[in-house]
mmCIF file of the C-alpha atoms, coordinates in Angstrom:
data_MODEL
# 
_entry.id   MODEL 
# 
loop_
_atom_site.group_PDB 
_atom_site.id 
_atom_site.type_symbol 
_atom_site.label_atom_id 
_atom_site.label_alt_id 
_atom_site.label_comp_id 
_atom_site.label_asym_id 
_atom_site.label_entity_id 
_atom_site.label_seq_id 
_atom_site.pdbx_PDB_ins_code 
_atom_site.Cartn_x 
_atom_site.Cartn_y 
_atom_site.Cartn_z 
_atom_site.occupancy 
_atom_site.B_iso_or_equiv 
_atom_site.pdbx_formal_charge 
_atom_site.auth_seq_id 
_atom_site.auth_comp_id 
_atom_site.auth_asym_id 
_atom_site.auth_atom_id 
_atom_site.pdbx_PDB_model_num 
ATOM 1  C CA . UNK A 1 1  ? -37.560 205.641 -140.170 1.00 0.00 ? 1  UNK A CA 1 
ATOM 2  C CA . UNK A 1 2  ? -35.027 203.475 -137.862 1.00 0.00 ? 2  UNK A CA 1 
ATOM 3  C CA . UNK A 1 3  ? -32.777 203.357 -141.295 1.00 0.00 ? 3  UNK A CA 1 
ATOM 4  C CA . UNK A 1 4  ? -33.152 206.617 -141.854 1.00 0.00 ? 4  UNK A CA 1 
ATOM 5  C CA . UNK A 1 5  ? -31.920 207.927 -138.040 1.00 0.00 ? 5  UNK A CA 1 
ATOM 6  C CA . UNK A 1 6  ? -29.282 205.470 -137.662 1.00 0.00 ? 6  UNK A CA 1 
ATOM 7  C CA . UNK A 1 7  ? -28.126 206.860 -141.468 1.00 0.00 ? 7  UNK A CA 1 
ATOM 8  C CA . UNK A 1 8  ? -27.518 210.439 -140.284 1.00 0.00 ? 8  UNK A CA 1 
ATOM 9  C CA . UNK A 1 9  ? -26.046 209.364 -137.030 1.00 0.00 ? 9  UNK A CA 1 
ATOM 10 C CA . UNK A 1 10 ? -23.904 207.368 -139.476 1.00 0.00 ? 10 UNK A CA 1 
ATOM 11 C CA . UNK A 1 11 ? -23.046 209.818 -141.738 1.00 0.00 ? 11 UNK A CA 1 
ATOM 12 C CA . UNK A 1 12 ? -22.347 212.891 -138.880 1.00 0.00 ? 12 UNK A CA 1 
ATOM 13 C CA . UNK A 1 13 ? -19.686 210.135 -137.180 1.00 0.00 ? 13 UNK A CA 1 
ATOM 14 C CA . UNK A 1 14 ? -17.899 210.095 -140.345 1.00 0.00 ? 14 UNK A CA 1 
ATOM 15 C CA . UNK A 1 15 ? -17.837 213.889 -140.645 1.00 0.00 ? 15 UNK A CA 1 
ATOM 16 C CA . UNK A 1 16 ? -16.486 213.747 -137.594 1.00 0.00 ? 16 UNK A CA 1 
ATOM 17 C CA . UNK A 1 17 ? -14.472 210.932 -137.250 1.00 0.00 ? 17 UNK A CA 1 
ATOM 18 C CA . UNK A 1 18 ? -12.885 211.907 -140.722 1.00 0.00 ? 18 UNK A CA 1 
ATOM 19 C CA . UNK A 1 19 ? -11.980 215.642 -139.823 1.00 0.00 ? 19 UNK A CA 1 
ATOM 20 C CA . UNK A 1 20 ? -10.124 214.789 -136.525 1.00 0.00 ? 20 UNK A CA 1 
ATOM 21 C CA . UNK A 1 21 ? -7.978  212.210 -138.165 1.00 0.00 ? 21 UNK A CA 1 
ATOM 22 C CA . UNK A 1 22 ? -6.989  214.931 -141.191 1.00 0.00 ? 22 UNK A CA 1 
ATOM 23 C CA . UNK A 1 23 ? -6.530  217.199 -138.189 1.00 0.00 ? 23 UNK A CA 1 
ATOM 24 C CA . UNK A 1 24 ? -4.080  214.634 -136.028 1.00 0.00 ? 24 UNK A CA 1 
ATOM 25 C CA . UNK A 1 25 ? -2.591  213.620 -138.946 1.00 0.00 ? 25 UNK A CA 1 
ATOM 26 C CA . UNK A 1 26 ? -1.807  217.602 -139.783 1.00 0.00 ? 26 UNK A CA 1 
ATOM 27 C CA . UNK A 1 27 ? -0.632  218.014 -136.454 1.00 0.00 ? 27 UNK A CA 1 
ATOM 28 C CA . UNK A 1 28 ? 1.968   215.237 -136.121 1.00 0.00 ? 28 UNK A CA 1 
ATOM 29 C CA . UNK A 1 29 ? 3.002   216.122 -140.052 1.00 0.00 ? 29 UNK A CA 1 
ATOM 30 C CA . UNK A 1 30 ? 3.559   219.828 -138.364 1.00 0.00 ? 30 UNK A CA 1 
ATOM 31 C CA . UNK A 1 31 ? 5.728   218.278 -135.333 1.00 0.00 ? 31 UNK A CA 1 
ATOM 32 C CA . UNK A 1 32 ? 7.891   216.276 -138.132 1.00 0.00 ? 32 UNK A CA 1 
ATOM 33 C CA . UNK A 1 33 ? 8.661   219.637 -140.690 1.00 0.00 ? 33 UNK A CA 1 
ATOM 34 C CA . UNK A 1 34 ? 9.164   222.277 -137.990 1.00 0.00 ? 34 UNK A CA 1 
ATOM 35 C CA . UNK A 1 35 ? 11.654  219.537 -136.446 1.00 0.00 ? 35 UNK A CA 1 
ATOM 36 C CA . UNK A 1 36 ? 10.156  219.731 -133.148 1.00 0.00 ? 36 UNK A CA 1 
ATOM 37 C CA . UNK A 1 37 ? 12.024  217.486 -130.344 1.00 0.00 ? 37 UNK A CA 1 
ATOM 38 C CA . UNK A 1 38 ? 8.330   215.898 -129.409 1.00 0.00 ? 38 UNK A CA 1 
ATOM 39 C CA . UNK A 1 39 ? 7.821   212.651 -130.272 1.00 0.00 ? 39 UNK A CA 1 
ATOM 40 C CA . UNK A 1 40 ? 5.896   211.785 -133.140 1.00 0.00 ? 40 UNK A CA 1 
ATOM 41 C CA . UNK A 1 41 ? 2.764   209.274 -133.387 1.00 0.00 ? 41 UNK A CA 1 
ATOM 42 C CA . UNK A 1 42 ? -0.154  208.665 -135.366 1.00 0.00 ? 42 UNK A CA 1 
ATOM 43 C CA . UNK A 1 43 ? -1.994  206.503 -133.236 1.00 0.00 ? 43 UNK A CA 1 
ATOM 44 C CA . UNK A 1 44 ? -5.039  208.775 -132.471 1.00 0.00 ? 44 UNK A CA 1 
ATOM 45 C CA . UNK A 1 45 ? -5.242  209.202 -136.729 1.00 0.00 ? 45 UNK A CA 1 
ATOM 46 C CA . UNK A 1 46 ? -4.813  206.232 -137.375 1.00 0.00 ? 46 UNK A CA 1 
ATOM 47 C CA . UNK A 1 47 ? -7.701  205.082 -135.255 1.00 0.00 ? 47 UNK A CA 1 
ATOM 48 C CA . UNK A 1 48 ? -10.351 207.810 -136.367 1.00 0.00 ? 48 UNK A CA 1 
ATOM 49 C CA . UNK A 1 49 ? -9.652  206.947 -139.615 1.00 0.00 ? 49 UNK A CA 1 
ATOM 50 C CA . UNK A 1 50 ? -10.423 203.588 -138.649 1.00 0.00 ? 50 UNK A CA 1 
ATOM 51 C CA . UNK A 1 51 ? -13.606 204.530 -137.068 1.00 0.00 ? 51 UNK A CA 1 
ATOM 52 C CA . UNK A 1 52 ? -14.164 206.869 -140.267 1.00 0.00 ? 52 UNK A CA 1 
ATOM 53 C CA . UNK A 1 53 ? -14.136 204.640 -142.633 1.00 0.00 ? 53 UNK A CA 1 
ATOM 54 C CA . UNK A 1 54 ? -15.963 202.034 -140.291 1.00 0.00 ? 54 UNK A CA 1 
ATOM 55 C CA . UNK A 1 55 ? -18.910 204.753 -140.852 1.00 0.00 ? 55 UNK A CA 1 
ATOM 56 C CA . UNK A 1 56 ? -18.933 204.982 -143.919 1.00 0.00 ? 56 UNK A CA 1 
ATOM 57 C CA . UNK A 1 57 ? -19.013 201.128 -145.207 1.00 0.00 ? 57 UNK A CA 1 
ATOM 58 C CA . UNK A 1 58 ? -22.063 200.714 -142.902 1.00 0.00 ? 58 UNK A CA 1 
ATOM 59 C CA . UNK A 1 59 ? -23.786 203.854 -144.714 1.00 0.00 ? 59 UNK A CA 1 
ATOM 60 C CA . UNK A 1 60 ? -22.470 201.894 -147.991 1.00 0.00 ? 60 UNK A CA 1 
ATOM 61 C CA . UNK A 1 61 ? -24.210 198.578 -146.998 1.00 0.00 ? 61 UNK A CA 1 
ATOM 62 C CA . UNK A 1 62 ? -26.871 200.457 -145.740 1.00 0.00 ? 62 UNK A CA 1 
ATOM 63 C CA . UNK A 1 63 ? -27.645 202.623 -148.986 1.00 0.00 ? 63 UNK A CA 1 
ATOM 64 C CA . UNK A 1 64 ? -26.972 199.548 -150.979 1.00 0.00 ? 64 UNK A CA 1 
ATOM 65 C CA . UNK A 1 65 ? -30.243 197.654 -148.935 1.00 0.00 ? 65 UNK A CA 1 
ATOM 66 C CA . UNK A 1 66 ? -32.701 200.261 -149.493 1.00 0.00 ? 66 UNK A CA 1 
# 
């Protein structure tokens, strides 16, 4: 039951975690092709990606256990 929680809580963060990096990552590949004078960084992609696929190798190990 425990497993079973902490899988879906698991599996929603990497939802999550992996549509706001696509989404930062689209946003600073935006600011680069329209040539925009901001600066660029992908910092904040960079680290939900991170925490995405931090997600989903616990689910991995997890699955793998059961």
């Amino acid at each position: 039951m425990l497993l079973n929680i902490l899988g879906y809580i698991l599996g929603i963060g990497f939802v999550i975690f992996g549509i706001c990096s696509i989404y930062y990552a689209g946003y600073e590949l935006y600011k680069i092709i329209s040539k925009s004078d901001k600066k660029v960084s992908f910092n904040k992609a960079i680290i939900f990606g991170i925490l995405s696929l931090i997600c989903s190798i616990i689910l991995i190990i997890i699955a793998n256990t059961l």
